[in-house]
N, C-alpha and C positions, 0 to 999 in steps of 0.2 A: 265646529265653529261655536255649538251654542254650549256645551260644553266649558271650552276656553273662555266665551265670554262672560261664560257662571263665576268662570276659576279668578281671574280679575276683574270682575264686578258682582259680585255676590247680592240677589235683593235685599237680604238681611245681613250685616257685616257682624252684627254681635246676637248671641244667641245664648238668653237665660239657663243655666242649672244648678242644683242644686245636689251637692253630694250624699249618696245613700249611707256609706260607711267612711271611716275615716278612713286617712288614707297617705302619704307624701309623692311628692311631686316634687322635684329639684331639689331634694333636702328640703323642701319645707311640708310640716304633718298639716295637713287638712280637717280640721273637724268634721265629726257626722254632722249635716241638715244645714252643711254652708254653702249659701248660696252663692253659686258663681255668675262667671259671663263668660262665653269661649269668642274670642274675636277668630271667627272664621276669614274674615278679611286676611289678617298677618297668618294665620297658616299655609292659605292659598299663594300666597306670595314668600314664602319661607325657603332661601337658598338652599337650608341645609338639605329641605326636601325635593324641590324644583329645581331643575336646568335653568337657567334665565328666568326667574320666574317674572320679569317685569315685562318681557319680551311675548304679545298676542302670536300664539303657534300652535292653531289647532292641531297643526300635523302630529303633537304629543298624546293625542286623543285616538288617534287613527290605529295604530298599531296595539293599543293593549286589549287582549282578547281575554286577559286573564285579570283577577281581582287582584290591587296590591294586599301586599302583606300590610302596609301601611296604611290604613285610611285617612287620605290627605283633600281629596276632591268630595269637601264638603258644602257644597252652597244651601243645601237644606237639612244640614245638620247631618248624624248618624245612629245607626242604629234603633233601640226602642224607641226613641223622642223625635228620631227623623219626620221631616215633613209627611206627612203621609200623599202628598197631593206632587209628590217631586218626580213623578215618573211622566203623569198624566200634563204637566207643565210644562218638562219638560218639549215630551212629544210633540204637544200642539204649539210653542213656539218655533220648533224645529220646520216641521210640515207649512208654516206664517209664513216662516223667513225662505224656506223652500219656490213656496209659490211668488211668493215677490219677486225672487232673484230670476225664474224663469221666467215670469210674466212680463216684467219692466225694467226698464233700467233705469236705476237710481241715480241721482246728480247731486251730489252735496255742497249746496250754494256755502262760499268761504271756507275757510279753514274749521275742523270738525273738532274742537274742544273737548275732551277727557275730563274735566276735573268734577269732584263727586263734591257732593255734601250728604249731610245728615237729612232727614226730613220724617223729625219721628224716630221710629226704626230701621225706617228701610232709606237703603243709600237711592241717592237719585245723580243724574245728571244735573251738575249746577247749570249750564248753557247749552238750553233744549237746538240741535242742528232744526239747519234748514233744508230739506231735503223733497225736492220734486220729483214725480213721476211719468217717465216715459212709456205707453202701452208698446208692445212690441210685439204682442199675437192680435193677428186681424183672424 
């Protein structure tokens, strides 16, 4: 789950680089020390790569035991430059949303709003939910 909700919601949607050597890319040549932006956002959602990619299915998360050949599931970047703090973020949102789901049940007052904006760098929820907590271990 936390996975997929990396895959279409990324904290960072665009991530700074700069190229070491030259290089092409679609037919077009890259000079050495040009600096880029990788929109990880549009790769994470990229048909050619993803089955439905607009479609929330952690169950696409469940079965890979194996590394793609492809590196497509980037929400903290790859490689040298990757987050280095993306395992440990990971985990302890996981084990968050873990404990909440066994502990309470959640109630999401109105309809639960999707739509992002910018803020800075990091994408956010434009229309913060309202969401109440029920205790459920006495």
């Amino acid at each position: 789950v936390v996975k997929e909700t990396l895959r279409l919601h990324p904290p960072g949607p665009l991530l700074p680089r700069e190229v070491q050597q030259a290089c092409e890319v679609g037919g077009f040549v890259i000079p050495e020390r040009t600096a880029l932006i990788v929109n990880v956002y549009q790769i994470m959602r990229d048909p050619e790569v993803w089955e439905n990619p607009l479609i929330f299915a952690p169950e696409r998360f469940v079965a890979s035991t194996e590394r793609d050949k492809v590196i497509k599931h980037v929400p903290f970047g790859s490689g040298r430059r990757a987050c280095p703090g993306a395992v440990l973020g990971t985990t302890v949102v996981a084990t968050a949303v873990a404990i909440l789901v066994h502990g309470f049940d959640l109630v999401i007052e109105g309809a639960l709003n999707m739509e992002e904006h910018l803020e800075g760098a990091v994408l956010a929820m434009a229309h913060s939910p309202k969401i109440s907590l029920a205790t459920r271990l006495e």
